[in-house]
N, C-alpha and C positions, 0 to 999 in steps of 0.2 A: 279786423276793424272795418268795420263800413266806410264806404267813401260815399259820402252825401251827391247829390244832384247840383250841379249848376243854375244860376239863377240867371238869365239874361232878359234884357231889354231890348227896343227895336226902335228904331227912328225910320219913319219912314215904312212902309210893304204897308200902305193904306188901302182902302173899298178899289180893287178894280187894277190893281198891281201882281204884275206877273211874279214879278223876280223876290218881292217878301216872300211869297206863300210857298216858293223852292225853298227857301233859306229854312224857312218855318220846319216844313218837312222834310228837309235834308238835317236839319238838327234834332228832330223828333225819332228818329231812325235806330240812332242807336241809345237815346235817350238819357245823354250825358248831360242835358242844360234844361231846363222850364221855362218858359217865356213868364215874366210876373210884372213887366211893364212895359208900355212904350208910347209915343209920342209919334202916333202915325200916319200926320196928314201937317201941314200946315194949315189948316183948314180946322180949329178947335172941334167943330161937330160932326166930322168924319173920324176924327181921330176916335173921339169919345165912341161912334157907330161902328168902329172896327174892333175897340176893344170891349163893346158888349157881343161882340159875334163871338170872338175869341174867349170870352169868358172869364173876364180880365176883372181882379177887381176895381170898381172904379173912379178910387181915391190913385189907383197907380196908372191912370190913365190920363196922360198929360196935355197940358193945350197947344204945349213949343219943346224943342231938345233941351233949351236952357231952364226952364222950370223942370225938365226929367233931370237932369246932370243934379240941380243942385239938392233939389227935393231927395233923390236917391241917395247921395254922399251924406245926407244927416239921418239916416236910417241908422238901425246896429247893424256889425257886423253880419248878426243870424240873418236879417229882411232884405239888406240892400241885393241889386244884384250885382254879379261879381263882371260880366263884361257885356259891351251892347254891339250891336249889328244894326249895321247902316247901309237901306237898301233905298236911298234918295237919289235925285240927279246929280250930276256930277258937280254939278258949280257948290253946293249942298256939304260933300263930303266930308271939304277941309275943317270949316268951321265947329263943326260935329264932332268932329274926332278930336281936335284942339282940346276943345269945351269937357268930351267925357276923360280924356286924358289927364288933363291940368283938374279934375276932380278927382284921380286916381283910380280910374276905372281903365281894363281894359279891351281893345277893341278888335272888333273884324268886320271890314270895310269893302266894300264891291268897289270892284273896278271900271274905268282908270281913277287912283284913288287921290288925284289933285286935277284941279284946268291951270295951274299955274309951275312953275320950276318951284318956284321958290315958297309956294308953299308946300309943295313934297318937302323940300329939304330941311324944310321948320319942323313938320312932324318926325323927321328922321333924328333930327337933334332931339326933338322932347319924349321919343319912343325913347331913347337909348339914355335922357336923364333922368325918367318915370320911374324904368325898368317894367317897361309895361311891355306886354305879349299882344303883338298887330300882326293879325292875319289880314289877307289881303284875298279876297275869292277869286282869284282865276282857278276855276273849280277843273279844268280838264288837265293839269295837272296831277289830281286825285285819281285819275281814270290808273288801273291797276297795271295795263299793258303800256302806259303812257311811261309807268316806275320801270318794268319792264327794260321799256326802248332807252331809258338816262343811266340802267346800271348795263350793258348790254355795250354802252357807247363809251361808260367811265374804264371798263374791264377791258378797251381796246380792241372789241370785236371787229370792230369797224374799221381800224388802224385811222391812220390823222384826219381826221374830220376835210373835206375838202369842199365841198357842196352843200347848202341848204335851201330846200323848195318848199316854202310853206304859204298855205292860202286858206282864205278864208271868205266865200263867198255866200250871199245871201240875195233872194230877191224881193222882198216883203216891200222896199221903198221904190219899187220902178216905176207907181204912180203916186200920183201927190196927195197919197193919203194926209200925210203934216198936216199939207192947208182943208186938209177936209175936216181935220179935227179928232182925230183918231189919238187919244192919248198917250200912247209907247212911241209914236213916230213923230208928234210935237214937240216933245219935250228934245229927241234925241238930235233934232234937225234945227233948235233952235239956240243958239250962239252964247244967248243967255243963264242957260239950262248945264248946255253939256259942253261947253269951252269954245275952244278952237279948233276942234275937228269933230266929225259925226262919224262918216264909217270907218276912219282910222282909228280915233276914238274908241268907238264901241265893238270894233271886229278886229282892226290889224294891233291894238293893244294886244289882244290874245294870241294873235300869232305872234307878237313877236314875242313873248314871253314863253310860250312853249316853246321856239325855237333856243332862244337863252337857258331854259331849265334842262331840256334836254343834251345840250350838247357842253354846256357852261361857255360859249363862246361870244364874247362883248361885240358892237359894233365900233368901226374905227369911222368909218365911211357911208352915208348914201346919198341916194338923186334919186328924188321920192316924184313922179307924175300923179296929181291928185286934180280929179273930174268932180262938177255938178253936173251930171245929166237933167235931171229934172229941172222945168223951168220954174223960176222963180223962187228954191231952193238956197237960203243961205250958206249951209256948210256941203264939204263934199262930199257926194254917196259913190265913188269911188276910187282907188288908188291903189298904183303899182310900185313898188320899190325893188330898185337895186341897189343891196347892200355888199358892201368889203367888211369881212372880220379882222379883228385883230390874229396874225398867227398867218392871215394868208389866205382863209376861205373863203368863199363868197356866197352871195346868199339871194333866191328871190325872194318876193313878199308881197302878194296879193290880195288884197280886202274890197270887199263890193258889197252893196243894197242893192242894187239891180239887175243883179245876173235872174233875168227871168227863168224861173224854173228850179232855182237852189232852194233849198231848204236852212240847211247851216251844215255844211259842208266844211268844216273844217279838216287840212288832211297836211300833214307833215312828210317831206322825205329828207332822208339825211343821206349822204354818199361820202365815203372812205373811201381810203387810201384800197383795202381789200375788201370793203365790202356793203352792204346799203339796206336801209331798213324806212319802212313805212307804214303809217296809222289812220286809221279813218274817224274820226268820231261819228260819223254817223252808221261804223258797224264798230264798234270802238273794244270788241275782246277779241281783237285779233289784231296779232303785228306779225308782218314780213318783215322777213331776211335774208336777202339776198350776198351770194357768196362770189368773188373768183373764180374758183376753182374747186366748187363741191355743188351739190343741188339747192334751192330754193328750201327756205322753212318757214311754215306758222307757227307762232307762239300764241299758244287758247288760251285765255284768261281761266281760271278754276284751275289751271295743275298744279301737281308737286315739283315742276322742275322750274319753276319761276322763281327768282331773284327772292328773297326773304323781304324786301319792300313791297316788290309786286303781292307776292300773299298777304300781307298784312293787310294790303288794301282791299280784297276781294272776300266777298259776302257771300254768294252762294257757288254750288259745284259747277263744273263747267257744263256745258249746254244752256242753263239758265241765265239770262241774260242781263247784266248790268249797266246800268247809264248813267245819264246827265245826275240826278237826284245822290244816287250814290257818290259819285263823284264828289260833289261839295259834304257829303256827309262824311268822306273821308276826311275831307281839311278842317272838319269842326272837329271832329273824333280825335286828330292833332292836336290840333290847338286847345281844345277842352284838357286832355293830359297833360300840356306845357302849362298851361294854366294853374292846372292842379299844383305839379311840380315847383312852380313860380311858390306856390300860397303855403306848400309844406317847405319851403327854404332847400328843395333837393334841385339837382340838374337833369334837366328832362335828357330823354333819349336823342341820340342821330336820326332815329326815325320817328318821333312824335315834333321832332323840327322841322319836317320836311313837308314843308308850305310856303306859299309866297309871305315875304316879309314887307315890312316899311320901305326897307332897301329896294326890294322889287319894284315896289310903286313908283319910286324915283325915275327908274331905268324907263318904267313905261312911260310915265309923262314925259321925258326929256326926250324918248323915241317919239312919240306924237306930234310935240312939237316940232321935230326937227325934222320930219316928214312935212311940217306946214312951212315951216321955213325952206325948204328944199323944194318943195309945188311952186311956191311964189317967185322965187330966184329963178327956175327953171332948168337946176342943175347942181352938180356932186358940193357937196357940204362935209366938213368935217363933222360927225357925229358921236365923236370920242366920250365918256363920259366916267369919273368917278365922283360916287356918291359922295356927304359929308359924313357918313361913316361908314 
């Protein structure tokens, strides 16, 4: 029996938007979905102008999210599409995903996926009374070696987790581009846009989620230092935490816009009881591992002696090199089969589930915040957290 194509929409990745036109071609890759509407500008005539480029028809090409939610849900089954992707500012997200949810659509939403606690914890309640499938793009995650370095740590290679160093520097905002007008660094530096933090926000979200995904370890504890270098700068462009886990570990946590010279340098280390492993994304099929008492190892993304998650994720043989683009195309490739599974009334796999959830999104907003709370107090904060499901 044939299994049909996916039908999605898009809120948001309008004329001049980086992070749509990843999503776009990260879902086109292995060609599990179609784009057949969206709604992608607040701005009615840019939205219209991005879905004649796209080749969209353009009765499906909408003026606001809320004329796309409601207009889609009175389609047939065969037309409508079956989930949307939301690649807007962050203040943006909650309202969007509410709106397509409570129409019975379901969603996958970029990150961080609230600026408030409480409304994460709304969508977490209406995910789980929908039974709607929210993926949440922290796309490095998807990286093959990233699957890798989380079965590697679950199989006790490492023995008990004791140590985590993870950072996440960037230097694109160490001049004032924002106030120059540069539209990916306005939006992200303006308070109104993207919440209560900018580069914890937009970069130590990420780290701390790959820190959590890979080791499964919650924060109990931190004392978060959060900097505006730049003058005149509303949010801050950088910040260092010191994190306690629950269990005993402890953890550093680095995010910056100003490290002149960085690219996106994101790089994790983990250190055991016997033994320690680390990842670079920006050479990102290759992970060390470090031992006690035997020699050093590289694990090359393409072989047969990786973890059955690590291959599942990986596209071509080794030497050829995979990245950022694949990476998210793996968590649509998931999500796309949970999907599926959701709509044939079956239960998807342990590995077509294995992506950030609703639940995820919580973890990061209530780390973000309490990274803001913790810069302003100027000291250790209880940062303990369980979700509302």
């Amino acid at each position: 029996m044939s299994i049909r194509k996916l039908r999605y929409g898009m809120v948001g990745g309008g004329p001049g938007s980086f992070i749509g036109a990843v999503h776009r071609m990260a879902i086109a890759l292995d060609d599990t979905a179609e784009l057949v509407a969206g709604a992608f500008s607040s701005k009615p005539e840019l939205s219209r102008q991005q879905g004649a480029t796209l080749g969209l028809d353009a009765r499906r090409v909408y003026a606001s999210y809320q004329e796309m939610a409601e207009k889609e849900s009175r389609l047939s089954p065969e037309e409508r599409i079956d989930f949307v992707v939301i690649v807007t500012p962050n203040a943006v997200h909650y309202p969007v995903a509410k709106t397509f949810l409570e129409a019975g659509f379901h969603v996958v939403c970029d990150k961080p996926m609230t600026t408030t606690l409480e409304e994460a914890e709304d969508l977490c309640r209406l995910v789980q009374k929908c039974g709607a499938v929210f993926c949440l793009t922290h796309n490095y995650t998807g990286y093959p070696m990233v699957k890798q370095a989380r079965a590697l740590i679950r199989e006790g290679k490492l023995g008990k987790i004791r140590k985590v160093v993870v950072e996440y520097p960037q230097g694109w905002l160490a001049t004032p581009i924002d106030a120059q007008g540069q539209k990916q660094a306005a939006w992200r530096t303006d308070p109104s846009m993207a919440g209560a933090s900018s580069c914890m926000g937009d970069l130590g979200s990420h780290a701390e989620n790959l820190a959590r995904y890979l080791t499964g370890l919650e924060i109990e504890a931190l004392c978060a230092d959060m900097t505006t270098f730049v003058p005149g700068r509303r949010l801050e462009d950088d910040g260092n935490v010191l994190i306690h886990y629950k269990g005993g570990a402890r953890g550093v946590l680095y995010a910056s816009q100003i490290s002149v010279g960085e690219e996106n340098n994101l790089r994790i280390r983990v250190y055991g009881e016997t033994g320690s492993l680390e990842w670079h994304q920006e050479n990102p099929n290759y992970l060390y591992v470090r031992h006690l008492d035997k020699p050093a190892e590289i694990y090359s993304r393409g072989s047969g002696y990786l973890a059955e998650v690590a291959q599942m994720s990986q596209r071509l043989p080794y030497g050829h090199p995979e990245g950022f683009i694949e990476a998210f195309a793996n968590l649509y490739k998931r999500a796309a089969n949970t999907i599926r599974a959701r709509m044939a009334g079956t239960e998807p796999s342990a590995i077509d589930l294995d992506f950030p959830s609703v639940v995820d999104g919580a973890f990061g907003v209530h780390f973000i915040l309490k990274c803001v709370e913790s810069g302003k107090k100027g000291g250790w904060i209880d940062a303990s957290y369980n979700p509302p499901v």
